[in-house]
C-alpha positions in Angstrom: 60.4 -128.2 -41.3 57.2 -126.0 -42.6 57.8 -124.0 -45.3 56.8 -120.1 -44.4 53.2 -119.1 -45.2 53.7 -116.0 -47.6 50.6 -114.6 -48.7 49.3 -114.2 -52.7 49.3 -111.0 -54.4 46.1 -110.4 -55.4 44.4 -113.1 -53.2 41.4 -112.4 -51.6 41.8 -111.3 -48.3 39.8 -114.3 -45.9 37.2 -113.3 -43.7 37.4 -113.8 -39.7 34.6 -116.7 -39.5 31.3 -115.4 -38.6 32.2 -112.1 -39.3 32.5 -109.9 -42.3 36.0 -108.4 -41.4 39.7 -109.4 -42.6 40.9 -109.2 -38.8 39.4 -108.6 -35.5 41.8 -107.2 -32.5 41.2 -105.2 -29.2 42.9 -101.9 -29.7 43.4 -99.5 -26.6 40.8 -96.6 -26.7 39.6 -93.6 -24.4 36.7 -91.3 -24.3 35.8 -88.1 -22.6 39.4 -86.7 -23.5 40.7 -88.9 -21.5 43.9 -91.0 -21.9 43.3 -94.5 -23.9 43.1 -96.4 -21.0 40.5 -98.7 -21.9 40.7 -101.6 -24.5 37.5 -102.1 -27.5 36.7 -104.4 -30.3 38.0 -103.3 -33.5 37.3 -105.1 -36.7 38.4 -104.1 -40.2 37.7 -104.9 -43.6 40.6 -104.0 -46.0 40.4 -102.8 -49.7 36.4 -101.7 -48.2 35.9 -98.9 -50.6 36.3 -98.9 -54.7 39.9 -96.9 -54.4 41.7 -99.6 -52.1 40.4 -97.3 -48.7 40.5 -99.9 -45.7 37.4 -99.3 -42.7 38.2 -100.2 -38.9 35.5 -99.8 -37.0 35.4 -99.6 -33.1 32.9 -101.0 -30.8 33.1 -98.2 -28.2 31.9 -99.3 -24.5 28.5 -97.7 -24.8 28.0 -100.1 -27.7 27.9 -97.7 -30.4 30.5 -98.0 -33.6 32.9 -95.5 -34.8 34.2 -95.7 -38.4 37.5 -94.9 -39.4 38.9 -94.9 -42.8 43.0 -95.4 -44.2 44.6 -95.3 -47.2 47.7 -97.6 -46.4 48.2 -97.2 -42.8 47.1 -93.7 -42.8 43.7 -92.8 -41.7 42.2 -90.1 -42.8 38.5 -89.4 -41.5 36.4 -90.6 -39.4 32.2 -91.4 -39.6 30.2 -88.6 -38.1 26.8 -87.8 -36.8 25.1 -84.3 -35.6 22.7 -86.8 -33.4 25.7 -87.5 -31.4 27.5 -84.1 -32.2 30.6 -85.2 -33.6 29.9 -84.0 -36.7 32.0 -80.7 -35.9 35.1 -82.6 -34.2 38.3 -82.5 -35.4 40.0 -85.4 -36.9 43.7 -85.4 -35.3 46.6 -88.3 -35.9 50.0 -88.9 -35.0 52.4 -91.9 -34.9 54.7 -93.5 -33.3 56.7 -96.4 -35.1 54.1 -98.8 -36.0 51.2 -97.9 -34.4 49.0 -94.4 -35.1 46.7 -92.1 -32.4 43.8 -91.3 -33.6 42.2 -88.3 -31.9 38.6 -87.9 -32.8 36.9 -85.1 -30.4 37.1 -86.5 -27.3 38.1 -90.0 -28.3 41.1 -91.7 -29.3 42.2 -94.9 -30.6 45.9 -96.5 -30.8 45.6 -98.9 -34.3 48.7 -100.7 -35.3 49.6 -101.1 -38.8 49.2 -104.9 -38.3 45.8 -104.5 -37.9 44.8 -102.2 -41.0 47.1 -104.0 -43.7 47.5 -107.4 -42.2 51.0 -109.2 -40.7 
């Protein structure tokens, strides 16, 4: 019987091969205010900034990438632009057990925990 794999404090996270992210998943997503009813790429690369911050970023349909940033499993902003005019959105979450919403303008993204810290 295999012994249970039980990750090392203070190992380095491994990289998804080929990419430079921790994890890849499809997470559900919508745009134009509308429900998240579609699913897109999400990648993220954990302990990403110098204070432990973790960065998913979204492929959204149109090809483009939205940034958001957590510390833990909280996010807490969102990349912005004025070329694309989100730059005056609001940033909105909530959550339900594991997973949170993230309401950015008129899109939002579902990210489970799973995803952002790994399990």
């Amino acid at each position: 019987m295999a012994s249970p794999v039980v990750p090392v404090q203070g190992a380095e996270d491994a990289l998804v091969p080929g990419t430079e992210y921790n994890a890849t998943a499809d997470i559900s997503c919508g745009f134009g205010g509308n429900i998240p009813d579609q699913t897109c790429p999400a990648g993220v690369k954990r302990q990403w900034g110098e204070d432990g911050t973790t960065l998913v970023e979204v492929t959204k349909p149109d090809g483009m990438k939205r940034a958001i940033f957590f510390r833990g499993t909280s996010p807490y902003s969102a990349d912005s632009s004025q070329a694309d005019g989100s730059a005056g959105w609001d940033f909105n979450v909530s959550r339900k057990g594991d997973q949170v919403t993230v309401k950015y303008g008129p899109e939002t993204y579902i990210i489970v925990d799973a995803l952002v810290e790994g399990g």
